[in-house]
VONU-419232 format. One record per residue: z, y, x of N, C-alpha, C in turn. Coordinates in steps of 0.05 Angstrom, whole numbers, plus 5000, padded with zeros to 4 digits. Each point is the difference from the previous one (the first is absolute). Layout:
% VONU-419232
{site {Z, Y, X}, {Z, Y, X}, {Z, Y, X}}
...
% end
This chain:
% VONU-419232
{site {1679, 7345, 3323}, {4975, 4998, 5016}, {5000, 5023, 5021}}
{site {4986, 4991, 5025}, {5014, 5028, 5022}, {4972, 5011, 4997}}
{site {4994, 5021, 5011}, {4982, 5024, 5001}, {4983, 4992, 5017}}
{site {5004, 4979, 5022}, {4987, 4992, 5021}, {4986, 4965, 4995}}
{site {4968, 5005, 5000}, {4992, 4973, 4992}, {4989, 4990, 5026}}
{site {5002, 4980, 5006}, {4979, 4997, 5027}, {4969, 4996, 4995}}
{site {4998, 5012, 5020}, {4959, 4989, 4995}, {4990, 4982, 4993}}
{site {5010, 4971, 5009}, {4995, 4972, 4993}, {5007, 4996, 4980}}
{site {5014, 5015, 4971}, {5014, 4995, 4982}, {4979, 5021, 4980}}
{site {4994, 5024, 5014}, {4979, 5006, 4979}, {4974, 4986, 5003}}
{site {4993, 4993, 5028}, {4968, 4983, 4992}, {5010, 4986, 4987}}
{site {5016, 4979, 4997}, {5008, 4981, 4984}, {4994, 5004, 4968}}
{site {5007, 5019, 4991}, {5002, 5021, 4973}, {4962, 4997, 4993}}
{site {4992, 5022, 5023}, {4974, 5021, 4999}, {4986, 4988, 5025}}
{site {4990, 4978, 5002}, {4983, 4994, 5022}, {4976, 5019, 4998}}
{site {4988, 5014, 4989}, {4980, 5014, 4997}, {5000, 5033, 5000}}
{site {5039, 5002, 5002}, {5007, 5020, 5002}, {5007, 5022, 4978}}
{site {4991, 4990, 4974}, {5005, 5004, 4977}, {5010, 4986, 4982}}
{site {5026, 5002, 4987}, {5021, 4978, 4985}, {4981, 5000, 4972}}
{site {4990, 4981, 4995}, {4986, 4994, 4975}, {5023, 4982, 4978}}
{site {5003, 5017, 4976}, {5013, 4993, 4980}, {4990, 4985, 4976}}
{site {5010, 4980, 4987}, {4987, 4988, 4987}, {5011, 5009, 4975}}
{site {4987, 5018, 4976}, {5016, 5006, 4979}, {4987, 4988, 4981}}
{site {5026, 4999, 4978}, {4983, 4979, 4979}, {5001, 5020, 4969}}
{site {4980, 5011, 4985}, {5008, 5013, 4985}, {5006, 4994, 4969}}
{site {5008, 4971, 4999}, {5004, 4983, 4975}, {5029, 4999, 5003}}
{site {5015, 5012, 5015}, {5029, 5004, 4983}, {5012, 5031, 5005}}
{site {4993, 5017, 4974}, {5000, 5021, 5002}, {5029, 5016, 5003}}
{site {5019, 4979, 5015}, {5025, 5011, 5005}, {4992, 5010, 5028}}
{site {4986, 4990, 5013}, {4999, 4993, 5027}, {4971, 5025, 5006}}
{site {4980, 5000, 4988}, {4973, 5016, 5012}, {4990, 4996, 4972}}
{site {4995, 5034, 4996}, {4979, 5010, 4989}, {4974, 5016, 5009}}
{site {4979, 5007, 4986}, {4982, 5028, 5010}, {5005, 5018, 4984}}
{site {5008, 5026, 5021}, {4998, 5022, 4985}, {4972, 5005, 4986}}
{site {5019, 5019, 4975}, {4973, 5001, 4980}, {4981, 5019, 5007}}
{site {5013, 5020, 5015}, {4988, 5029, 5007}, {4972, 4989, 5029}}
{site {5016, 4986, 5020}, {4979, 4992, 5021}, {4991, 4968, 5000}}
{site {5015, 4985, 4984}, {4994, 4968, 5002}, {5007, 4986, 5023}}
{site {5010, 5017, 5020}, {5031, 4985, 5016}, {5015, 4982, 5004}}
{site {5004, 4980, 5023}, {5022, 4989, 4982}, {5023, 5012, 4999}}
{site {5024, 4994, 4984}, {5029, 5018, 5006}, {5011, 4980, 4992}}
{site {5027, 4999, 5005}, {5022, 4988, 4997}, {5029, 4991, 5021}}
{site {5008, 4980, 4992}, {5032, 4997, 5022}, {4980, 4982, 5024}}
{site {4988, 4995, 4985}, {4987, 4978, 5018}, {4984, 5014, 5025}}
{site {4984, 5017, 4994}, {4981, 5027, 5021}, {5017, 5003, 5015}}
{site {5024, 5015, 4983}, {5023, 5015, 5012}, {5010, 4987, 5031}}
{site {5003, 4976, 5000}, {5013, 4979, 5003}, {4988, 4999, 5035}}
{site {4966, 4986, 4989}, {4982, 4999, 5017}, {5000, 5025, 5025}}
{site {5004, 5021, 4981}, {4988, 5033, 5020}, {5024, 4999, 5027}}
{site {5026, 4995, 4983}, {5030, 5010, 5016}, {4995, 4970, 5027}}
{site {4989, 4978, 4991}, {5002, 4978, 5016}, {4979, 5011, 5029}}
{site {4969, 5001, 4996}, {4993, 5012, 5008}, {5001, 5028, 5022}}
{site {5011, 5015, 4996}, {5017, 5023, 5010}, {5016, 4998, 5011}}
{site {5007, 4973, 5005}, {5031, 4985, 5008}, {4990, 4990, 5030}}
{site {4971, 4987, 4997}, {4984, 4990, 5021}, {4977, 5022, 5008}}
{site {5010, 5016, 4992}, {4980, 5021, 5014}, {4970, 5004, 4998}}
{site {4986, 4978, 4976}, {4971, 4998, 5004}, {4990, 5012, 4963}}
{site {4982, 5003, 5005}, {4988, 5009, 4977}, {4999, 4972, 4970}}
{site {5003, 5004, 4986}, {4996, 4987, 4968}, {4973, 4992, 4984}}
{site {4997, 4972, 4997}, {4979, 5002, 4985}, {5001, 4982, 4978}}
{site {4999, 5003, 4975}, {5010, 4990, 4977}, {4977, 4981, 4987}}
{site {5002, 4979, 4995}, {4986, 4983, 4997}, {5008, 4989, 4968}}
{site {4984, 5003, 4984}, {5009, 4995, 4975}, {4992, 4983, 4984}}
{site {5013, 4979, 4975}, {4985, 4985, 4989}, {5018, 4999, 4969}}
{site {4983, 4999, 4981}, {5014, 4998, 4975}, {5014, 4970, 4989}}
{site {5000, 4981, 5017}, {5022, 4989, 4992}, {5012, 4988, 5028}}
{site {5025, 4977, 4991}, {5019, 4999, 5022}, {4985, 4991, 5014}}
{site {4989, 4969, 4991}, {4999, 4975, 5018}, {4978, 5016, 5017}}
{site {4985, 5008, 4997}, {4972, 5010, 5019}, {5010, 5022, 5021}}
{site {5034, 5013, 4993}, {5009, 5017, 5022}, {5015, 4981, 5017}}
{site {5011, 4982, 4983}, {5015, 4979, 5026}, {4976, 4981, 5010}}
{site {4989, 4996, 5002}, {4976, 4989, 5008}, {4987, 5019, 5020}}
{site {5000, 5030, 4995}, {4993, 5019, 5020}, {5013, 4991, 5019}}
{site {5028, 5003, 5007}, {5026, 4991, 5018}, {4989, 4976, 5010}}
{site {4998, 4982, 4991}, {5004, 4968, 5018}, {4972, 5004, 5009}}
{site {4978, 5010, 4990}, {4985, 4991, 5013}, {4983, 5027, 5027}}
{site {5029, 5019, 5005}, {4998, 5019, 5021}, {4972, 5015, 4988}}
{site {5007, 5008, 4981}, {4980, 5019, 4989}, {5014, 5030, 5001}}
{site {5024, 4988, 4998}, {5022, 5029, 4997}, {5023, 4983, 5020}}
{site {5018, 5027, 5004}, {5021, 4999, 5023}, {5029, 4996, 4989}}
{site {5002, 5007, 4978}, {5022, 5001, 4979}, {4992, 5000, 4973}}
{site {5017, 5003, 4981}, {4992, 4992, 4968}, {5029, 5000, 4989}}
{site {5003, 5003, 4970}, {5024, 5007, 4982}, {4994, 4980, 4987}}
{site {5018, 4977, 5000}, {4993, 4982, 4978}, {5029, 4985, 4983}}
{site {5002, 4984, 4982}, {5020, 4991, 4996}, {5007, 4966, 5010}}
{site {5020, 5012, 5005}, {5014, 4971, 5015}, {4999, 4975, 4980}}
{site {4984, 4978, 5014}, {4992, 4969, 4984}, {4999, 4982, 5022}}
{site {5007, 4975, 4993}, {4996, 4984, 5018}, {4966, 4988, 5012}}
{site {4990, 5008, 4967}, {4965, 4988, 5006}, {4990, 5023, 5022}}
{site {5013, 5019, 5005}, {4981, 5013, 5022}, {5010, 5009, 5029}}
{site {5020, 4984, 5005}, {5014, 4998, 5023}, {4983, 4990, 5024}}
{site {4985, 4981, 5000}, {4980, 4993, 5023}, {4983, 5017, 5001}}
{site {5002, 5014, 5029}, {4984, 5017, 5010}, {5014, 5024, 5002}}
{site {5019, 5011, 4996}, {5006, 5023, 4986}, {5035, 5000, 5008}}
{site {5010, 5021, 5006}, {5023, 5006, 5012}, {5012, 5018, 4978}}
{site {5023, 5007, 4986}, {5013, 5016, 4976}, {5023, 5012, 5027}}
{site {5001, 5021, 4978}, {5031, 5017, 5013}, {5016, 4982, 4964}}
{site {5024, 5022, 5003}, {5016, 4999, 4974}, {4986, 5008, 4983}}
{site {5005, 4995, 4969}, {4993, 5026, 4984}, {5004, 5032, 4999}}
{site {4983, 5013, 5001}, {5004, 5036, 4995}, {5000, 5003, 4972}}
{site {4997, 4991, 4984}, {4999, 5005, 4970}, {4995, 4978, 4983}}
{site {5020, 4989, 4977}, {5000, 4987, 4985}, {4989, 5005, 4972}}
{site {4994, 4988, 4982}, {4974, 5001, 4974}, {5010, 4969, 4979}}
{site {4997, 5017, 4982}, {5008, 4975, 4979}, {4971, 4990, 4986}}
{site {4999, 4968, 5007}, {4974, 4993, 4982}, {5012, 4995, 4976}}
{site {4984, 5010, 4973}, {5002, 4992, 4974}, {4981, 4986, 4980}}
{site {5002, 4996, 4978}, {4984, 4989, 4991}, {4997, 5031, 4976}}
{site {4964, 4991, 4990}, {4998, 5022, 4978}, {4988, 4971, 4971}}
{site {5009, 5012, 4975}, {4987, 4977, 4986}, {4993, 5014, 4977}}
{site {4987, 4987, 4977}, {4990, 5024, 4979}, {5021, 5017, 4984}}
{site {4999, 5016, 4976}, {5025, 5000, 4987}, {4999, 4979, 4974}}
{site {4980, 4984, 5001}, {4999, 4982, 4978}, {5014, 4976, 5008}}
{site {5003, 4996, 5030}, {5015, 4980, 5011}, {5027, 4987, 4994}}
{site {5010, 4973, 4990}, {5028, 4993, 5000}, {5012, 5000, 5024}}
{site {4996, 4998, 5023}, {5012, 5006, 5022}, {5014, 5026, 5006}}
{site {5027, 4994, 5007}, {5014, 5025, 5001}, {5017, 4997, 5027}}
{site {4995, 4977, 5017}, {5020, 5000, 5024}, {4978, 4981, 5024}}
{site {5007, 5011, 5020}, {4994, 4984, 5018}, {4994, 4969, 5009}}
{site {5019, 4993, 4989}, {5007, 4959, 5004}, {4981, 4995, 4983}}
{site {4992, 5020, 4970}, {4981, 4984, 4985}, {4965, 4994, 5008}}
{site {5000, 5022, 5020}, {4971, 4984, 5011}, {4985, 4975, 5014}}
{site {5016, 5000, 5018}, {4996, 4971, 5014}, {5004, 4980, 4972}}
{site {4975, 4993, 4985}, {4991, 4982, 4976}, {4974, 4996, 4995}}
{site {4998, 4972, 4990}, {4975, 4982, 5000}, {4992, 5021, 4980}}
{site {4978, 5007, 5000}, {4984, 5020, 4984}, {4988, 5024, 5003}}
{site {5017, 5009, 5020}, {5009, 5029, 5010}, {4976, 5000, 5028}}
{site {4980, 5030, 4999}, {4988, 5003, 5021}, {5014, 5028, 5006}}
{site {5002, 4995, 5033}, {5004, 5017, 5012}, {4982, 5011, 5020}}
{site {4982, 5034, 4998}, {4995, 5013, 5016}, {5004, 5012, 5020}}
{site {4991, 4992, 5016}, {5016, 5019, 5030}, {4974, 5016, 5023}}
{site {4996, 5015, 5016}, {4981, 4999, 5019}, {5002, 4990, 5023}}
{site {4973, 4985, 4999}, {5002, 4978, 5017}, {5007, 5008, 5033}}
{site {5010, 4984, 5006}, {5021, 5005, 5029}, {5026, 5018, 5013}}
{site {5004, 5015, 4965}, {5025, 5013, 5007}, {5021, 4985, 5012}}
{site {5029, 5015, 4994}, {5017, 5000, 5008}, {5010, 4974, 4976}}
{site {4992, 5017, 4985}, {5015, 4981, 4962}, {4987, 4972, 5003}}
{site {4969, 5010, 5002}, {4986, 4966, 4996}, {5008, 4981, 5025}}
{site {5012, 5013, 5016}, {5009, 4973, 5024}, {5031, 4996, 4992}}
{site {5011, 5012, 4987}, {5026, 4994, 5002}, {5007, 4982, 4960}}
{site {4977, 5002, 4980}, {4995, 4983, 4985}, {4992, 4980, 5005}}
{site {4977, 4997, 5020}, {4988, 4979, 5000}, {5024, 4982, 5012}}
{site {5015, 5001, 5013}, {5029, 4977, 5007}, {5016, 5003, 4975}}
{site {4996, 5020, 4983}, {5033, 4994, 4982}, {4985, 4991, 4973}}
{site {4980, 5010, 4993}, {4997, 4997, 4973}, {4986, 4968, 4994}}
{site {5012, 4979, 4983}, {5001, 4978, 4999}, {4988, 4988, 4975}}
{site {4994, 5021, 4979}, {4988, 4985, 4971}, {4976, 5022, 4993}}
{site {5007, 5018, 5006}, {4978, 5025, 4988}, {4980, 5004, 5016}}
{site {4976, 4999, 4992}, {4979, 5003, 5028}, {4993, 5033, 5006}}
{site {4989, 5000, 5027}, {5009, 5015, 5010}, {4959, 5025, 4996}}
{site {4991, 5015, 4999}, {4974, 5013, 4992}, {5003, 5014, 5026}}
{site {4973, 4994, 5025}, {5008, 5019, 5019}, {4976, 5015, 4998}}
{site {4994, 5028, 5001}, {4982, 5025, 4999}, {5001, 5017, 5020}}
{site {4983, 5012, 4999}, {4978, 5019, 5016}, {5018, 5031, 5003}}
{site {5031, 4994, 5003}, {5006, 5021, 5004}, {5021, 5005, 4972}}
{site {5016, 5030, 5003}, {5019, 5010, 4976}, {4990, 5000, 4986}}
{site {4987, 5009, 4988}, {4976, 5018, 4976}, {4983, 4980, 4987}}
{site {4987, 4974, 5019}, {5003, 4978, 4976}, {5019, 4984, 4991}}
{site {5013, 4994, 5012}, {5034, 4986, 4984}, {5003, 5018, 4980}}
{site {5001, 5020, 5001}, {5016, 5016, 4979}, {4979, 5008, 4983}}
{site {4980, 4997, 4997}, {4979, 5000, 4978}, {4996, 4973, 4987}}
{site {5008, 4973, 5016}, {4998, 4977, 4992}, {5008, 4996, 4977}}
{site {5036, 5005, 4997}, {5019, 5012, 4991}, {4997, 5017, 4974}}
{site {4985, 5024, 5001}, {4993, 5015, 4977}, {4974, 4979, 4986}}
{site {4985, 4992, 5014}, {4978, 4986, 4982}, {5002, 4966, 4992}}
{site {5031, 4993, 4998}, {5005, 4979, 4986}, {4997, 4971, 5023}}
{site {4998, 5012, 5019}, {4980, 4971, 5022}, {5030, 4989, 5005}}
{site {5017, 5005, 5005}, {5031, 4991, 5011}, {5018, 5016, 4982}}
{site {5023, 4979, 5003}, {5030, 5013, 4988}, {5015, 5018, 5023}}
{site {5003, 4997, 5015}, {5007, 5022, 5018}, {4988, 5011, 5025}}
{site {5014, 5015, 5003}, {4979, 5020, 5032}, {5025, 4999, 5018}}
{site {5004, 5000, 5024}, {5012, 4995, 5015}, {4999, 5027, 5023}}
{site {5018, 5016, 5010}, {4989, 5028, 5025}, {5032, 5014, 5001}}
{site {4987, 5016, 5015}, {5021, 5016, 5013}, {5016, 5016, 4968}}
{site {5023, 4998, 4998}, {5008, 5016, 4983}, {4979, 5024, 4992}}
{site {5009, 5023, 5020}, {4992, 5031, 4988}, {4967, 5000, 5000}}
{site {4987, 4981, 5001}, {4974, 5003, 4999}, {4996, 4989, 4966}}
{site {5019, 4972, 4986}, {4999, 4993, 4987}, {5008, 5023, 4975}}
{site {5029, 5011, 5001}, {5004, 5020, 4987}, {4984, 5024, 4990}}
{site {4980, 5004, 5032}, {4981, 5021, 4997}, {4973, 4989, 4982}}
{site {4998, 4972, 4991}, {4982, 4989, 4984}, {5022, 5003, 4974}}
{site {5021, 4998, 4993}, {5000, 4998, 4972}, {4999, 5030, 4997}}
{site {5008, 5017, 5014}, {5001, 5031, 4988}, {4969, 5000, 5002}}
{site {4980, 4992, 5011}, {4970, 5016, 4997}, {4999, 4995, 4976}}
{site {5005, 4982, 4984}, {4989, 4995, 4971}, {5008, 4973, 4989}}
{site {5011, 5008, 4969}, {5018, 4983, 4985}, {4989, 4967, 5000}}
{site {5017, 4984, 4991}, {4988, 4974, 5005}, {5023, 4971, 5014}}
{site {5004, 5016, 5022}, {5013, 4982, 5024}, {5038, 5012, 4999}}
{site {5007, 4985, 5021}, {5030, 5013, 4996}, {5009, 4971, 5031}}
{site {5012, 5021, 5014}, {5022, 4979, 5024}, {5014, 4985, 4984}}
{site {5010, 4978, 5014}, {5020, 4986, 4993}, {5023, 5017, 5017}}
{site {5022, 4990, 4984}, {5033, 5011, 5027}, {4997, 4987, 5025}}
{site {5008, 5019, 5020}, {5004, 4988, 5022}, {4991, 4982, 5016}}
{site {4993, 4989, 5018}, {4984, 4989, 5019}, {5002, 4974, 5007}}
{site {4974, 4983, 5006}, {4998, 4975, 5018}, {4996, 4999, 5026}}
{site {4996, 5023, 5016}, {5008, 4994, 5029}, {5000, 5034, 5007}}
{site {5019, 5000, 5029}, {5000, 5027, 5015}, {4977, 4996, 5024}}
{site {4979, 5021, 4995}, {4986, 4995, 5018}, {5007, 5020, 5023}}
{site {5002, 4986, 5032}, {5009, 5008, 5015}, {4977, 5017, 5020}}
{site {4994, 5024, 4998}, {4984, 5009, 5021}, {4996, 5002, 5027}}
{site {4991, 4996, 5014}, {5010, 5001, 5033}, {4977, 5013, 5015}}
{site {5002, 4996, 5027}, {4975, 5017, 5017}, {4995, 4970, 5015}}
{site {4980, 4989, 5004}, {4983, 4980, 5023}, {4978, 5005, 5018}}
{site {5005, 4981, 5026}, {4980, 5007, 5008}, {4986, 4967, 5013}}
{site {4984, 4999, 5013}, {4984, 4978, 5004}, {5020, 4989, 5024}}
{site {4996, 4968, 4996}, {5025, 4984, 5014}, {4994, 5005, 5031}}
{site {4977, 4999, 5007}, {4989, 5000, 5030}, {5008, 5030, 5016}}
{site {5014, 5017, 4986}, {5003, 5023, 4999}, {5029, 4994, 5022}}
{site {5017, 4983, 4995}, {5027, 4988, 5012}, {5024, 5012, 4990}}
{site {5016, 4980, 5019}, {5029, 5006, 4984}, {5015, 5023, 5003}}
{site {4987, 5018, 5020}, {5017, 5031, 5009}, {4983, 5014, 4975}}
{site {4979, 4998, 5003}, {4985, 5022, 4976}, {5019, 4987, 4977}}
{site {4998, 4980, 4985}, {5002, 4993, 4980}, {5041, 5018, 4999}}
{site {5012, 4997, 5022}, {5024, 5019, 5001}, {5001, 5022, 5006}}
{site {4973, 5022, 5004}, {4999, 5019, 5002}, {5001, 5018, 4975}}
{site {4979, 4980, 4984}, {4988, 5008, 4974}, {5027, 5001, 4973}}
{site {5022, 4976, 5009}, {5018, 4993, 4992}, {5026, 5023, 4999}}
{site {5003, 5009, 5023}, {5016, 5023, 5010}, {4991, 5024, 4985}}
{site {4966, 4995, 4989}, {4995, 5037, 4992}, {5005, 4998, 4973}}
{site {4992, 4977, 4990}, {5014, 4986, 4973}, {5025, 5019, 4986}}
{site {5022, 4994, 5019}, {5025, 5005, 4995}, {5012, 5022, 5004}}
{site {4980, 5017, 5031}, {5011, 5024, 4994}, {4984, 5016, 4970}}
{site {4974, 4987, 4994}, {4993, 5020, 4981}, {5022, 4998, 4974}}
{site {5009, 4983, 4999}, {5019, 4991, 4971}, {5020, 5015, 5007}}
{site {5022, 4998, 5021}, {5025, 5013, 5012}, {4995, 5028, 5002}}
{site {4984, 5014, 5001}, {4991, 5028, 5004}, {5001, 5011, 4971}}
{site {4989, 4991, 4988}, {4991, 5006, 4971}, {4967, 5006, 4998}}
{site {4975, 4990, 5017}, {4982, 5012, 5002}, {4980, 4984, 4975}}
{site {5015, 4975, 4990}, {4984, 4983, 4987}, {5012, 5013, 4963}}
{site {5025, 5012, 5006}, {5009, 5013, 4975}, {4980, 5011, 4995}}
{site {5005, 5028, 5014}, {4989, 5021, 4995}, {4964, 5005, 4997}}
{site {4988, 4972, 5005}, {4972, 4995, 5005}, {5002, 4987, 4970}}
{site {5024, 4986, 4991}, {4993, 4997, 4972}, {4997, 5018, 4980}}
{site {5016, 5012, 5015}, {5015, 5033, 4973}, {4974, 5016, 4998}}
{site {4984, 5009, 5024}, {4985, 5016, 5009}, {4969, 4985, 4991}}
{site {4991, 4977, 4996}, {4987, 4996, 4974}, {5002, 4993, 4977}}
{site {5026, 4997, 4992}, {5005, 5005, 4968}, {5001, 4969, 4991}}
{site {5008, 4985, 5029}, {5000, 4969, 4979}, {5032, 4985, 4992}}
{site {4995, 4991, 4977}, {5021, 4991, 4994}, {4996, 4972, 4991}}
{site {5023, 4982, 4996}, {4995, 4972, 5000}, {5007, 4982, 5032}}
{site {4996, 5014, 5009}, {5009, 4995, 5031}, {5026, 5011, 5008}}
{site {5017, 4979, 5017}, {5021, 5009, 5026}, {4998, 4987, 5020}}
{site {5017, 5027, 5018}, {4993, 4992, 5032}, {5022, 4977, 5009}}
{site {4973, 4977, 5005}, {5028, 4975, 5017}, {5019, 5005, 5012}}
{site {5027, 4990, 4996}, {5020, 5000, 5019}, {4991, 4987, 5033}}
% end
């Protein structure tokens, strides 16, 4: 990405002169709040600030605790950009670079559960939790064919669904899931994963096809640089790597 943006390329960005970010703080690989000020932080801020700075205008972070209501910020030019994961259900309206960081969705199930692998969920009997309009629940709702599917109000009810008997499995981001069986005994991952969820940066389609390759270009140098490493290393998340 060159150092030099044209004007017509940041109004394009910041018509208002300020790059408004759409962060979403329901995938805590991506944005958290610090505990100390209630903040947001993460690769994702990180991400936003360096893009910003790139166009020369000031930052303003726009936040929502789950996805679909941050990709929804995006299409409906509420925000200028947004971190979301690459799906086909949310392609209209909405322009993707590559992925900057990849994420394994897993399943969590009780430990009283006979299920011990993956293939065994998709079954007539079997409810599956997810929050509604993720990444997981759009990319179930096409694959999963016998097991019905429980969509909720976010991480925190899936995964309580789960502890209080309402469904056989919970469906989320790996290290969020993991971080539910260590809070307290009960639950347990299954091995290994039913889909790689692909992270990317978007911005609104009307935005055009040079932005949409501008945004694309900063994509790549952040990966090729190491700036999306070291934004992982530097808040301590694991469970994630940076896309090729």
């Amino acid at each position: 990405m060159t150092t030099f943006v044209s004007p017509a390329l940041v109004t394009a960005f910041a018509p208002s002169g300020t790059l408004r970010a759409s962060i979403n703080l329901g995938n805590p690989i991506l944005a958290n709040k610090a505990p100390a000020t209630g903040e947001p932080v993460g690769v994702s801020i990180d991400l936003a600030r360096e893009f910003a700075r790139r166009l020369g205008v000031g930052i303003e972070l726009v936040v929502f605790e789950k996805a679909a209501a941050s990709v929804d910020a995006v299409k409906n030019e509420k925000a200028d950009i947004g971190f979301f994961a690459v799906d086909p259900a949310r392609s209209e309206g909405l322009r993707f670079t590559a992925p900057y960081v990849l994420i394994e969705g897993s399943y969590l199930v009780s430990d009283a559960s006979p299920l011990t692998d993956n293939a065994q969920v998709d079954a007539k009997g079997h409810r599956i939790s997810v929050g509604s309009g993720s990444a997981y629940d759009l990319f179930l709702t096409r694959e999963i064919k016998a097991a019905e599917i429980v969509r909720l109000q976010g991480a925190g009810p899936a995964l309580a669904a789960l502890r209080a008997g309402e469904v056989e499995v919970a469906a989320g981001i790996r290290q969020l899931l993991e971080g539910e069986a260590a809070r307290a005994p009960g639950v347990r991952v299954l091995p290994g994963r039913f889909m790689v969820i692909q992270q990317a940066m978007g911005t609104p389609a009307s935005r055009g096809a040079e932005a949409q390759a501008l945004l694309a270009a900063f994509v790549e140098e952040m990966k090729a640089s190491g700036f999306v490493a070291n934004a992982l290393k530097r808040h301590r998340i694991e469970g994630a790597i940076v896309a090729p």
